[in-house]
C-alpha positions in Angstrom: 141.2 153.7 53.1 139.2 154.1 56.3 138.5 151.3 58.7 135.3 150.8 60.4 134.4 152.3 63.5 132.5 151.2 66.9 130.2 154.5 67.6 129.6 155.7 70.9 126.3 154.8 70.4 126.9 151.0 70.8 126.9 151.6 74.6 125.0 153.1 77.7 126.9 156.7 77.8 127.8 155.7 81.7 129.4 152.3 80.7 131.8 154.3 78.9 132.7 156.7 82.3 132.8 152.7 83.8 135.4 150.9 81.5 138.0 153.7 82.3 137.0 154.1 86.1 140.2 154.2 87.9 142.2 155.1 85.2 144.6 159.0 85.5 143.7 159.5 81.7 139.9 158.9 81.9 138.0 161.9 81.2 134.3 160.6 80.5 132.3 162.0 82.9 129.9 160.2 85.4 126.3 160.7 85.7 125.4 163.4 88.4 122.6 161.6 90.1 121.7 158.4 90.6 119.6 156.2 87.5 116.5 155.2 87.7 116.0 151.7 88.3 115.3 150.6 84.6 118.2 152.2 83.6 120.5 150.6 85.9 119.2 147.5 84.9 120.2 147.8 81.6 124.0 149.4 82.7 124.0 146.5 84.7 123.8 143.8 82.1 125.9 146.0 80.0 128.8 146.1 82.4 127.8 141.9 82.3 128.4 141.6 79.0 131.6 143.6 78.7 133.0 142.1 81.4 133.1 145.7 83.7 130.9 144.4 86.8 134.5 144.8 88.8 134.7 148.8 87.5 131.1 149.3 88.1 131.5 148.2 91.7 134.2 150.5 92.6 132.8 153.2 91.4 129.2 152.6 93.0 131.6 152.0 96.0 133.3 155.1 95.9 130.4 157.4 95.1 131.9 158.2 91.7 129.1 156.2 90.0 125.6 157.6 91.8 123.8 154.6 92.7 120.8 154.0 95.6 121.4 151.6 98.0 119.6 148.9 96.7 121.1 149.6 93.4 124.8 149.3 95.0 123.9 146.1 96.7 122.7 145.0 93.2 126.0 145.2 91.9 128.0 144.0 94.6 126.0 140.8 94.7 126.7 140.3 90.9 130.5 140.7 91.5 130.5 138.3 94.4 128.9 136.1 91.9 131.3 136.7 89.4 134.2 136.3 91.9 132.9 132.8 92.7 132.8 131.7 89.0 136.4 133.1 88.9 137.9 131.2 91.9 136.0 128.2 90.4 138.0 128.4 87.0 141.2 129.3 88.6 140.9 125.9 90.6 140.2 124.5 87.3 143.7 125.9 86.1 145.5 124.1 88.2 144.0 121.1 87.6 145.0 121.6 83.6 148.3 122.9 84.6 148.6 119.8 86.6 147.2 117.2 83.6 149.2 119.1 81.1 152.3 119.3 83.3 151.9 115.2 83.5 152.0 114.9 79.9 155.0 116.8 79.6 153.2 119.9 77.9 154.4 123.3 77.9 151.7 126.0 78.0 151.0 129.7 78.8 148.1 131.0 80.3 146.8 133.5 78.4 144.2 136.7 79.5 142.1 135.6 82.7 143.9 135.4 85.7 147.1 136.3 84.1 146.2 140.2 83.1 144.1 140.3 86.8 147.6 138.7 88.3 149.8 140.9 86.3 148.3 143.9 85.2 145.5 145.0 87.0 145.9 147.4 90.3 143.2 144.5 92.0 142.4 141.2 90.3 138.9 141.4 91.0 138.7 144.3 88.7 139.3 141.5 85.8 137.0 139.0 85.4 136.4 135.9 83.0 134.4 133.0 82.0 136.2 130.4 80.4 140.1 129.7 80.0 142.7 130.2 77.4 146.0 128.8 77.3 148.4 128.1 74.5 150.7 125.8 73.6 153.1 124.8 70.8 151.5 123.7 67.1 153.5 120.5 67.7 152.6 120.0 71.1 148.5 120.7 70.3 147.4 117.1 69.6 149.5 115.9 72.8 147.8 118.3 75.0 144.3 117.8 73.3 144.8 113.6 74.0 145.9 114.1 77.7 142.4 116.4 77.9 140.2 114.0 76.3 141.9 111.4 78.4 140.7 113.4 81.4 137.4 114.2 80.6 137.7 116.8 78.7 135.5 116.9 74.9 135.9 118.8 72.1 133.1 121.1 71.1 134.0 120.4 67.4 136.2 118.0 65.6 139.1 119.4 63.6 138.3 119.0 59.8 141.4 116.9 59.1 144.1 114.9 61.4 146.8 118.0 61.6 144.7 120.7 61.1 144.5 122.3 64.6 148.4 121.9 64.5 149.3 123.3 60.9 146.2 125.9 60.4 143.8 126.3 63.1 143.8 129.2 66.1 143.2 126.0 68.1 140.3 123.8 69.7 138.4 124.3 72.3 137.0 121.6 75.2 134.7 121.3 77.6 135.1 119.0 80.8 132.1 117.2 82.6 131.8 119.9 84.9 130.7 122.6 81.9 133.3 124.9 81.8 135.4 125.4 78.8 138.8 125.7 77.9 140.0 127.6 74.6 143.7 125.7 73.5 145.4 128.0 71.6 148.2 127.5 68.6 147.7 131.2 67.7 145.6 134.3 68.8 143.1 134.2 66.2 141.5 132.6 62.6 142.2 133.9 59.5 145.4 135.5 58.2 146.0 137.6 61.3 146.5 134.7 62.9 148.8 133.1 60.4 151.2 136.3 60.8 151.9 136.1 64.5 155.2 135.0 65.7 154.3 132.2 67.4 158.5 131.3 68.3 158.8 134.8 69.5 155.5 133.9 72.1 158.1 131.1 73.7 161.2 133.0 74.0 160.1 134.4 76.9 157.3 134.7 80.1 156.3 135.9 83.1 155.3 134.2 85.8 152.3 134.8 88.8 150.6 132.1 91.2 147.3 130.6 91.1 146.4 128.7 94.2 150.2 127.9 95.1 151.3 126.8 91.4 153.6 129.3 89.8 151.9 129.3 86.2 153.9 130.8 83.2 151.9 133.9 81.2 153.1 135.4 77.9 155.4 138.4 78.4 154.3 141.7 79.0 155.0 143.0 75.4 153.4 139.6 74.2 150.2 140.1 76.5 149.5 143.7 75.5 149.9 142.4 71.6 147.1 139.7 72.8 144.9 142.4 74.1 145.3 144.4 70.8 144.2 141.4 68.9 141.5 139.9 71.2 140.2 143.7 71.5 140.0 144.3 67.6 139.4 141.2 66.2 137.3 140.0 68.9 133.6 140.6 69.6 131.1 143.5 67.7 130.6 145.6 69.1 133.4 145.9 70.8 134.0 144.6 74.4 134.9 147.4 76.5 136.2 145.1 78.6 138.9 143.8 75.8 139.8 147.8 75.5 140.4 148.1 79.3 142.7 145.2 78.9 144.7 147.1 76.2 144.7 150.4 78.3 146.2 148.6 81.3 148.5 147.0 79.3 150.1 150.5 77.3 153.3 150.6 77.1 155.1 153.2 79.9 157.9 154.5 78.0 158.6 156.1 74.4 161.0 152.9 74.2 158.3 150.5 74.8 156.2 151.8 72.3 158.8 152.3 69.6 160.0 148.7 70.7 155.9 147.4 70.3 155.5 149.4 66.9 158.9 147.5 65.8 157.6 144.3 66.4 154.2 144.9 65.2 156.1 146.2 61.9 157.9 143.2 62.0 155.0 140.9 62.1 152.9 142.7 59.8 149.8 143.3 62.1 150.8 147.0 62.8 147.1 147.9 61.7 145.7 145.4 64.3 147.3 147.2 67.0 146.8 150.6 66.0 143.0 150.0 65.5 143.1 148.6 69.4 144.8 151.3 70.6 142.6 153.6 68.9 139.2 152.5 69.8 140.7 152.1 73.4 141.5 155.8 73.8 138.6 157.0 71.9 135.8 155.1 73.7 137.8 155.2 77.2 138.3 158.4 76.5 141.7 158.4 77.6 143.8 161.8 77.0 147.1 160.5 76.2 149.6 162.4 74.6 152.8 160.2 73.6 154.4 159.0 70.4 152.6 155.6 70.9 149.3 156.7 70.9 149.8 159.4 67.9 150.9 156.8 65.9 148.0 154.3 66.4 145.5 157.4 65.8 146.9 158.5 62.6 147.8 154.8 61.5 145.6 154.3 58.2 145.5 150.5 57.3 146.0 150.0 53.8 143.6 148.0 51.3 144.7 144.5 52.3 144.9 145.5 55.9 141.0 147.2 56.0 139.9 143.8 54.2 140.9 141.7 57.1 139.8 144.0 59.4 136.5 144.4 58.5 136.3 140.3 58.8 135.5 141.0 62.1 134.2 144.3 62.6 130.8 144.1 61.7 128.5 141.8 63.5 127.9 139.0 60.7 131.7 137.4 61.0 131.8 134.0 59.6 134.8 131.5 59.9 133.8 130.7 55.8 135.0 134.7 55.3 138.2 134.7 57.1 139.0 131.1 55.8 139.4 132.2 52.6 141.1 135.2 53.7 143.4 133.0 55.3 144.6 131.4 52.0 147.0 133.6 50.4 148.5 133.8 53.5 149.9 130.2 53.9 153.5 130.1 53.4 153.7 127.4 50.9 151.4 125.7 47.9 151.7 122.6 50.1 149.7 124.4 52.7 147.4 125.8 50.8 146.7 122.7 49.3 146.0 121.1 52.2 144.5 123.9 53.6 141.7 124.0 51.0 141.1 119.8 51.4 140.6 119.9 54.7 138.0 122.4 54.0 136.3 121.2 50.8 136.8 117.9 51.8 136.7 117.0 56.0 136.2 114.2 57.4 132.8 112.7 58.1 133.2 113.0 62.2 133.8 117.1 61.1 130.6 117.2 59.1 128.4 115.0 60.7 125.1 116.4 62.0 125.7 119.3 60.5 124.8 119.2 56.7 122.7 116.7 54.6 125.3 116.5 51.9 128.2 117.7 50.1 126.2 120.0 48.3 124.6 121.8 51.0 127.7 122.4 52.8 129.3 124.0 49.9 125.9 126.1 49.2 126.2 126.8 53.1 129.7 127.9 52.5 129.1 130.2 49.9 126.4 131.9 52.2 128.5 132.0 54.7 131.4 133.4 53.0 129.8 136.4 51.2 127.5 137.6 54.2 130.8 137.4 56.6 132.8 139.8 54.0 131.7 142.5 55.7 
Protein backbone atom coordinates (compact mmCIF):
# COMPACT_ATOMS: atom_id res chain seq x y z
CA UNK A 1 0.00 0.00 0.00
CA UNK A 2 1.32 3.46 -0.96
CA UNK A 3 1.66 6.30 1.50
CA UNK A 4 0.85 9.74 0.73
CA UNK A 5 3.12 12.05 -0.65
CA UNK A 6 4.09 15.96 -0.20
CA UNK A 7 4.53 17.21 -4.07
CA UNK A 8 7.00 19.47 -5.12
CA UNK A 9 4.45 21.69 -5.84
CA UNK A 10 3.65 22.54 -2.19
CA UNK A 11 6.64 24.91 -2.30
CA UNK A 12 8.41 27.95 -4.08
CA UNK A 13 10.92 25.76 -6.41
CA UNK A 14 13.91 28.06 -4.71
CA UNK A 15 12.80 27.15 -1.14
CA UNK A 16 13.61 23.80 -2.00
CA UNK A 17 17.56 24.81 -3.36
CA UNK A 18 17.15 26.79 0.32
CA UNK A 19 16.29 23.99 2.87
CA UNK A 20 19.42 21.96 1.67
CA UNK A 21 21.75 25.12 1.22
CA UNK A 22 24.90 24.13 2.79
CA UNK A 23 24.44 20.73 2.62
CA UNK A 24 27.50 18.17 0.25
CA UNK A 25 24.45 16.10 -1.01
CA UNK A 26 22.14 18.97 -2.16
CA UNK A 27 21.72 19.06 -5.69
CA UNK A 28 18.57 21.43 -6.28
CA UNK A 29 19.69 24.05 -8.17
CA UNK A 30 19.47 27.89 -7.43
CA UNK A 31 17.80 30.41 -9.40
CA UNK A 32 20.23 32.17 -11.98
CA UNK A 33 19.20 35.74 -11.45
CA UNK A 34 17.90 37.49 -8.97
CA UNK A 35 13.62 37.42 -8.22
CA UNK A 36 11.62 39.94 -8.72
CA UNK A 37 10.38 41.67 -5.77
CA UNK A 38 6.95 39.90 -5.53
CA UNK A 39 8.51 36.86 -5.74
CA UNK A 40 10.88 37.21 -3.08
CA UNK A 41 8.24 38.32 -1.01
CA UNK A 42 6.47 35.27 -1.17
CA UNK A 43 10.09 33.01 -0.72
CA UNK A 44 10.43 35.15 2.05
CA UNK A 45 7.43 34.18 4.05
CA UNK A 46 7.85 30.77 2.82
CA UNK A 47 11.39 30.35 4.30
CA UNK A 48 9.15 32.13 7.51
CA UNK A 49 6.99 29.54 7.75
CA UNK A 50 9.36 26.63 7.35
CA UNK A 51 11.57 27.90 9.64
CA UNK A 52 14.59 28.37 6.72
CA UNK A 53 15.20 32.36 7.21
CA UNK A 54 18.79 31.17 8.69
CA UNK A 55 19.51 29.07 5.07
CA UNK A 56 18.06 31.82 3.12
CA UNK A 57 20.47 34.20 4.64
CA UNK A 58 23.59 32.41 3.88
CA UNK A 59 22.90 31.79 0.72
CA UNK A 60 21.80 35.49 -0.20
CA UNK A 61 25.07 36.10 1.78
CA UNK A 62 27.18 34.01 -0.26
CA UNK A 63 25.79 34.81 -3.70
CA UNK A 64 24.47 31.31 -4.05
CA UNK A 65 20.90 32.60 -3.78
CA UNK A 66 20.67 35.87 -6.35
CA UNK A 67 19.19 38.51 -4.45
CA UNK A 68 19.40 42.69 -4.85
CA UNK A 69 20.58 44.53 -2.29
CA UNK A 70 17.53 45.64 -0.82
CA UNK A 71 16.26 42.12 -1.10
CA UNK A 72 19.49 40.79 1.01
CA UNK A 73 18.99 43.46 3.56
CA UNK A 74 15.32 42.10 3.68
CA UNK A 75 16.35 38.98 4.85
CA UNK A 76 19.05 39.75 7.14
CA UNK A 77 16.74 42.04 9.06
CA UNK A 78 14.23 39.13 9.35
CA UNK A 79 16.93 36.82 10.81
CA UNK A 80 18.13 39.46 13.26
CA UNK A 81 14.60 39.42 14.25
CA UNK A 82 14.38 35.87 14.53
CA UNK A 83 17.69 35.64 16.44
CA UNK A 84 16.25 38.07 19.03
CA UNK A 85 13.06 35.89 19.54
CA UNK A 86 15.55 32.98 19.97
CA UNK A 87 17.86 34.54 22.60
CA UNK A 88 14.66 35.58 24.23
CA UNK A 89 13.32 31.89 24.60
CA UNK A 90 16.66 30.49 25.43
CA UNK A 91 16.71 33.00 28.55
CA UNK A 92 13.34 31.63 29.12
CA UNK A 93 14.98 28.03 29.23
CA UNK A 94 16.92 28.69 31.87
CA UNK A 95 14.43 30.09 33.81
CA UNK A 96 12.35 26.57 33.41
CA UNK A 97 15.43 24.63 33.83
CA UNK A 98 15.93 26.62 36.93
CA UNK A 99 11.91 26.24 38.27
CA UNK A 100 11.93 22.65 37.27
CA UNK A 101 15.42 21.97 38.75
CA UNK A 102 13.78 23.51 42.21
CA UNK A 103 11.11 21.12 42.13
CA UNK A 104 13.29 18.30 41.76
CA UNK A 105 12.24 17.50 37.98
CA UNK A 106 14.18 15.88 35.54
CA UNK A 107 13.77 17.00 31.93
CA UNK A 108 15.29 17.00 28.41
CA UNK A 109 15.23 19.71 26.11
CA UNK A 110 14.01 18.65 23.08
CA UNK A 111 14.54 20.39 19.27
CA UNK A 112 15.29 24.22 19.63
CA UNK A 113 18.38 25.07 20.89
CA UNK A 114 19.39 21.57 21.40
CA UNK A 115 19.62 20.49 17.38
CA UNK A 116 21.16 24.31 16.74
CA UNK A 117 23.62 23.42 19.86
CA UNK A 118 24.35 19.95 18.71
CA UNK A 119 23.70 19.44 15.27
CA UNK A 120 23.90 22.32 13.19
CA UNK A 121 27.43 23.64 11.64
CA UNK A 122 26.01 27.36 13.19
CA UNK A 123 23.11 27.68 15.58
CA UNK A 124 21.66 30.55 13.86
CA UNK A 125 20.90 28.30 10.96
CA UNK A 126 18.14 26.64 13.40
CA UNK A 127 15.59 28.72 14.60
CA UNK A 128 12.35 28.29 16.76
CA UNK A 129 9.32 29.73 18.36
CA UNK A 130 8.25 28.08 21.35
CA UNK A 131 9.92 25.36 23.69
CA UNK A 132 9.70 21.67 24.05
CA UNK A 133 10.99 19.76 26.83
CA UNK A 134 10.10 16.33 28.21
CA UNK A 135 9.85 14.76 31.20
CA UNK A 136 8.85 11.51 32.88
CA UNK A 137 4.78 10.38 32.73
CA UNK A 138 5.18 10.31 36.51
CA UNK A 139 6.94 13.39 36.94
CA UNK A 140 4.28 15.42 34.41
CA UNK A 141 1.83 16.68 37.06
CA UNK A 142 4.88 17.73 39.33
CA UNK A 143 6.35 19.74 36.72
CA UNK A 144 3.01 21.08 35.38
CA UNK A 145 2.18 22.35 39.40
CA UNK A 146 5.65 23.96 39.87
CA UNK A 147 4.68 25.93 36.28
CA UNK A 148 1.40 27.01 37.29
CA UNK A 149 2.90 27.91 40.53
CA UNK A 150 5.22 30.23 38.60
CA UNK A 151 3.00 31.71 36.32
CA UNK A 152 2.74 29.56 33.93
CA UNK A 153 -1.24 28.42 32.38
CA UNK A 154 -2.28 25.79 30.66
CA UNK A 155 -3.78 26.40 27.24
CA UNK A 156 -6.24 23.52 27.87
CA UNK A 157 -7.17 21.39 30.78
CA UNK A 158 -6.47 17.65 30.65
CA UNK A 159 -9.86 15.75 30.26
CA UNK A 160 -9.38 13.77 33.43
CA UNK A 161 -6.93 13.95 36.66
CA UNK A 162 -4.06 11.42 35.08
CA UNK A 163 -4.60 11.84 31.67
CA UNK A 164 -1.60 13.85 30.62
CA UNK A 165 0.47 11.20 32.66
CA UNK A 166 -1.11 7.85 31.45
CA UNK A 167 -2.27 8.92 27.70
CA UNK A 168 -1.53 12.27 26.60
CA UNK A 169 1.74 13.52 24.35
CA UNK A 170 1.65 16.13 27.06
CA UNK A 171 0.31 19.83 27.85
CA UNK A 172 1.29 22.73 26.82
CA UNK A 173 1.58 26.36 28.96
CA UNK A 174 1.96 29.68 28.40
CA UNK A 175 3.63 32.18 31.05
CA UNK A 176 2.55 35.97 31.43
CA UNK A 177 5.11 36.97 29.12
CA UNK A 178 3.24 35.02 25.95
CA UNK A 179 5.56 32.53 25.03
CA UNK A 180 4.72 28.89 25.27
CA UNK A 181 6.10 25.87 26.44
CA UNK A 182 5.17 22.28 24.89
CA UNK A 183 5.70 19.58 28.15
CA UNK A 184 6.21 16.54 26.63
CA UNK A 185 5.39 12.68 28.06
CA UNK A 186 5.87 11.39 24.47
CA UNK A 187 6.66 12.80 20.90
CA UNK A 188 3.28 12.79 19.53
CA UNK A 189 -0.90 11.85 19.89
CA UNK A 190 -2.24 8.97 18.73
CA UNK A 191 -0.72 5.40 18.56
CA UNK A 192 2.63 6.59 17.31
CA UNK A 193 3.01 8.09 20.31
CA UNK A 194 1.83 5.23 22.48
CA UNK A 195 4.75 2.96 20.74
CA UNK A 196 7.79 5.07 21.65
CA UNK A 197 10.12 3.88 24.24
CA UNK A 198 9.78 6.39 26.42
CA UNK A 199 12.57 4.34 29.23
CA UNK A 200 14.93 4.09 26.40
CA UNK A 201 14.62 8.32 26.00
CA UNK A 202 16.19 8.35 29.83
CA UNK A 203 18.88 5.88 29.55
CA UNK A 204 20.92 8.32 28.08
CA UNK A 205 21.68 12.27 26.93
CA UNK A 206 23.77 14.69 25.76
CA UNK A 207 24.59 17.65 27.10
CA UNK A 208 25.31 21.57 25.52
CA UNK A 209 24.97 25.07 27.43
CA UNK A 210 22.44 27.65 27.26
CA UNK A 211 23.57 30.90 28.85
CA UNK A 212 25.98 29.11 31.36
CA UNK A 213 23.60 26.15 32.46
CA UNK A 214 24.64 22.87 31.09
CA UNK A 215 21.05 21.53 29.98
CA UNK A 216 20.62 17.75 29.21
CA UNK A 217 19.17 16.97 25.35
CA UNK A 218 18.00 13.54 24.18
CA UNK A 219 20.78 11.50 22.62
CA UNK A 220 21.82 11.73 19.31
CA UNK A 221 20.11 8.53 18.03
CA UNK A 222 17.03 9.62 20.25
CA UNK A 223 17.05 13.30 18.58
CA UNK A 224 17.23 12.13 14.96
CA UNK A 225 14.18 9.55 15.94
CA UNK A 226 12.45 12.97 17.16
CA UNK A 227 13.13 14.74 13.94
CA UNK A 228 11.66 11.68 11.98
CA UNK A 229 8.55 11.91 13.93
CA UNK A 230 8.18 15.77 14.25
CA UNK A 231 9.03 15.75 10.42
CA UNK A 232 6.31 13.15 9.35
CA UNK A 233 3.80 13.47 11.66
CA UNK A 234 4.13 17.05 12.04
CA UNK A 235 2.71 19.89 9.95
CA UNK A 236 1.06 19.53 6.09
CA UNK A 237 2.46 20.26 4.14
CA UNK A 238 5.48 19.39 5.27
CA UNK A 239 7.95 21.77 7.08
CA UNK A 240 11.11 21.85 5.25
CA UNK A 241 12.49 23.00 8.06
CA UNK A 242 11.48 19.63 10.20
CA UNK A 243 13.25 17.68 6.97
CA UNK A 244 16.46 19.76 7.41
CA UNK A 245 16.48 18.67 10.92
CA UNK A 246 16.37 15.00 9.87
CA UNK A 247 19.09 15.50 7.15
CA UNK A 248 21.48 16.99 9.75
CA UNK A 249 20.73 14.44 11.96
CA UNK A 250 21.49 11.08 9.43
CA UNK A 251 23.25 8.75 10.75
CA UNK A 252 27.25 8.76 9.48
CA UNK A 253 28.01 5.14 9.38
CA UNK A 254 26.30 1.84 7.92
CA UNK A 255 26.41 0.91 11.88
CA UNK A 256 24.41 3.84 12.78
CA UNK A 257 21.79 3.20 10.46
CA UNK A 258 21.60 -0.55 10.89
CA UNK A 259 21.65 0.35 14.70
CA UNK A 260 18.53 3.24 13.94
CA UNK A 261 16.61 0.71 11.72
CA UNK A 262 17.06 -1.90 14.80
CA UNK A 263 15.51 0.26 17.15
CA UNK A 264 12.89 1.61 14.87
CA UNK A 265 12.16 -2.27 14.28
CA UNK A 266 12.06 -2.66 17.80
CA UNK A 267 9.59 -0.02 18.54
CA UNK A 268 7.42 -0.59 15.73
CA UNK A 269 7.51 2.95 14.03
CA UNK A 270 9.95 1.78 11.30
CA UNK A 271 7.43 3.33 8.72
CA UNK A 272 7.60 6.69 10.55
CA UNK A 273 11.16 6.93 9.98
CA UNK A 274 11.41 5.69 6.65
CA UNK A 275 8.63 8.17 5.36
CA UNK A 276 11.01 11.15 7.12
CA UNK A 277 13.87 10.06 5.58
CA UNK A 278 12.26 9.72 2.38
CA UNK A 279 10.57 13.02 1.94
CA UNK A 280 13.84 14.51 3.29
CA UNK A 281 16.00 13.19 0.44
CA UNK A 282 13.41 13.66 -2.06
CA UNK A 283 12.40 17.28 -1.53
CA UNK A 284 16.12 18.30 -0.31
CA UNK A 285 17.08 16.58 -2.97
CA UNK A 286 19.92 15.01 -1.39
CA UNK A 287 21.92 12.30 -3.47
CA UNK A 288 22.74 9.74 -0.96
CA UNK A 289 23.73 6.47 -1.65
CA UNK A 290 23.97 4.14 1.64
CA UNK A 291 22.18 1.22 3.02
CA UNK A 292 20.19 3.74 5.35
CA UNK A 293 18.72 5.68 2.86
CA UNK A 294 17.85 2.61 0.33
CA UNK A 295 16.01 1.18 2.99
CA UNK A 296 13.77 4.22 3.91
CA UNK A 297 13.10 4.70 -0.05
CA UNK A 298 12.00 1.24 -0.70
CA UNK A 299 10.27 0.86 2.83
CA UNK A 300 6.38 0.27 1.94
CA UNK A 301 4.27 0.77 5.23
CA UNK A 302 1.89 -1.83 5.50
CA UNK A 303 -2.12 -1.29 5.98
CA UNK A 304 -2.10 -0.53 9.70
CA UNK A 305 1.07 1.58 9.28
CA UNK A 306 -0.42 3.85 5.97
CA UNK A 307 -3.70 4.34 8.36
CA UNK A 308 -1.81 6.08 10.97
CA UNK A 309 0.14 7.80 8.66
CA UNK A 310 -2.27 9.34 6.70
CA UNK A 311 -3.76 10.80 10.33
CA UNK A 312 -1.51 13.39 9.69
CA UNK A 313 -0.60 13.73 6.23
CA UNK A 314 -3.29 15.56 4.76
CA UNK A 315 -4.21 18.94 6.02
CA UNK A 316 -7.65 18.22 7.92
CA UNK A 317 -5.85 16.18 11.01
CA UNK A 318 -8.09 16.16 13.99
CA UNK A 319 -7.05 14.96 17.52
CA UNK A 320 -10.92 12.98 17.38
CA UNK A 321 -9.13 10.86 14.32
CA UNK A 322 -6.02 9.81 15.96
CA UNK A 323 -7.87 9.35 19.35
CA UNK A 324 -9.51 6.61 18.22
CA UNK A 325 -6.67 5.41 16.47
CA UNK A 326 -4.99 5.49 19.63
CA UNK A 327 -7.30 2.85 21.25
CA UNK A 328 -6.19 -0.47 20.15
CA UNK A 329 -3.03 0.57 21.02
CA UNK A 330 -3.30 0.89 24.85
CA UNK A 331 -1.68 -1.93 26.50
CA UNK A 332 -4.41 -3.06 28.71
CA UNK A 333 -8.52 -3.10 28.94
CA UNK A 334 -7.86 -0.92 32.03
CA UNK A 335 -6.42 1.72 29.78
CA UNK A 336 -8.64 1.63 27.31
CA UNK A 337 -11.30 1.96 29.63
CA UNK A 338 -10.23 4.82 31.02
CA UNK A 339 -8.98 6.05 28.02
CA UNK A 340 -12.39 6.14 26.41
CA UNK A 341 -14.04 7.98 29.88
CA UNK A 342 -11.86 10.48 29.89
CA UNK A 343 -12.99 11.11 26.44
CA UNK A 344 -16.75 10.48 26.45
CA UNK A 345 -16.92 11.70 29.71
CA UNK A 346 -14.26 14.87 30.86
CA UNK A 347 -14.59 16.93 33.29
CA UNK A 348 -16.62 20.05 33.14
CA UNK A 349 -13.28 22.52 33.49
CA UNK A 350 -12.20 20.29 30.01
CA UNK A 351 -15.41 21.05 28.30
CA UNK A 352 -16.41 24.26 29.46
CA UNK A 353 -16.78 27.05 26.81
CA UNK A 354 -16.42 24.84 24.38
CA UNK A 355 -19.80 22.87 23.71
CA UNK A 356 -23.43 23.55 24.68
CA UNK A 357 -23.99 20.00 25.78
CA UNK A 358 -23.15 16.47 25.87
CA UNK A 359 -24.83 16.02 22.69
CA UNK A 360 -23.06 18.50 20.61
CA UNK A 361 -19.78 17.40 21.74
CA UNK A 362 -20.32 13.94 20.71
CA UNK A 363 -22.03 15.24 17.21
CA UNK A 364 -18.72 17.49 17.14
CA UNK A 365 -16.74 14.36 17.69
CA UNK A 366 -18.12 12.43 15.13
CA UNK A 367 -17.30 15.36 12.64
CA UNK A 368 -14.29 15.59 13.74
CA UNK A 369 -13.29 12.06 13.65
CA UNK A 370 -14.44 11.18 10.05
CA UNK A 371 -13.12 14.47 8.24
CA UNK A 372 -9.62 13.86 10.17
CA UNK A 373 -9.37 10.12 8.63
CA UNK A 374 -7.80 11.31 5.99
Amino acid sequence: MARRLCDEDNYPAALLAVAGYGLAEATRPFPTAALDDAAWDRLLEAARTHRLIGQLRAAADAGTMPATREQTARVRTAHRSILLRVLSLEAELVGVAELLGAAGVEFRVLKGSSFAQLDYPQTALRSFIDLDILVRADDIDHAVAALTEAGFARTLAQPRPGFDRRFDKGTTLRNPKGFELDLHRTFVLGPWGVLVDLAELWREGETFGVGGRTLTALSRPNRFLHACYHAALGDWPLRLGSLRDVAQLLPHTDAEGAALIGTAERWGVRAVVAAAVADATRLLGLELSCAFTEWARTYVPNRQEEGWLALHTHAHKTFAAQAIATVPVLPSLRDKAAYLRALVLPDTRYTEGRHASALSRFRFALREARRGRG
